[in-house]
C-alpha positions in Angstrom: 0.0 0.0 0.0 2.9 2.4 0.8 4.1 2.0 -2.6 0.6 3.1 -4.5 0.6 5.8 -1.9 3.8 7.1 -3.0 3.0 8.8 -6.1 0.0 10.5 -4.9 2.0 12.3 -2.4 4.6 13.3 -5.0 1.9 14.9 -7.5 -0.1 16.7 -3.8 3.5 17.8 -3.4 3.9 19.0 -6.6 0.8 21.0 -6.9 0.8 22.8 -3.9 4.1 23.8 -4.5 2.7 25.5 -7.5 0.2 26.8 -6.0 1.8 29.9 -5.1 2.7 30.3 -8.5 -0.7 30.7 -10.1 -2.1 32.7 -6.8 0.9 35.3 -7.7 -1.1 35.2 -10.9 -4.1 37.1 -9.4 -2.1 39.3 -7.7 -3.1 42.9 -8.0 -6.4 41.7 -9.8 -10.2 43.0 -7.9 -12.6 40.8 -6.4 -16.7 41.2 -7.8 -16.9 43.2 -3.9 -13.9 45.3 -4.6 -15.2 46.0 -8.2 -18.6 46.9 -6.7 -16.8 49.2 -4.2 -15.2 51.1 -6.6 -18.7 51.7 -8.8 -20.9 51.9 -5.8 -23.1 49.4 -6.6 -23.7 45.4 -4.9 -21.4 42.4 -5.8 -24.9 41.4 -7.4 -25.1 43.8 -9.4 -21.7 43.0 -10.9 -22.4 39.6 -10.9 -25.6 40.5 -13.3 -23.3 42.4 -15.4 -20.7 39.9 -15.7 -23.5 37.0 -16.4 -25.4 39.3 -18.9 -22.3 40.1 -20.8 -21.7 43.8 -20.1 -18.7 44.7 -21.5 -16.2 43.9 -18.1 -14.0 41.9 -19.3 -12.3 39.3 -16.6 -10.6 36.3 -15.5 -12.9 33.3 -13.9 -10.7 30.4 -12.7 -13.4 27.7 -11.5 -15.5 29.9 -8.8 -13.0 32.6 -8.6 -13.1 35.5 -10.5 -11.2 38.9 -10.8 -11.3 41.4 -12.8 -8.7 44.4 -13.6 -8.5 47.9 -12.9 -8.4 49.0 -16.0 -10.7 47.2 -17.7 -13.4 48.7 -14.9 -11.8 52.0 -15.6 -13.0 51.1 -19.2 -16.2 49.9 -18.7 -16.6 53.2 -16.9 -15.4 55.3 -19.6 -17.8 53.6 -22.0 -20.6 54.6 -20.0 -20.3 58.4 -20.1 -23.2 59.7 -22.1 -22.5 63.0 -23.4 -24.2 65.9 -22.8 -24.8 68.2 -25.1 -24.2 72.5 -23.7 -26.6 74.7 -25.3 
């Protein structure tokens, strides 16, 4: 048994010695609540926008997802309406 045990400890090894590899990854990157923060709006409400496509571009990893600054900053700047000065 120790010997089929073996190689499954090497591989748990492995990946969680990766692990801090692909976290560094996300580093720097906003959270739906920090995102939602920053717009003054609820995490729901980003999470509708996200689901419904609304032009925020981000990053889902299995349940996590991020998103980055500038591509709010973006999203933001697409939503100025104009207004016309008479």
């Amino acid at each position: 048994m120790a010997k089929n045990e073996t190689p499954i400890v090497e591989e748990i090894t492995e990946i969680t010695e990766e692990a801090p590899k692909v976290a560094g990854l996300l580093d720097g990157m906003l959270t739906t609540n920090q995102v939602a923060a920053m717009l003054g709006v609820s995490g729901a409400t980003v999470g509708s926008w996200r689901r419904n496509n609304e032009n925020i571009p981000y990053i889902k990893m299995g349940k996590v997802v991020r998103y980055r600054e500038e591509d709010v900053k973006a999203f933001v700047a697409k939503c100025l309406t104009p207004v016309e000065v008479s």
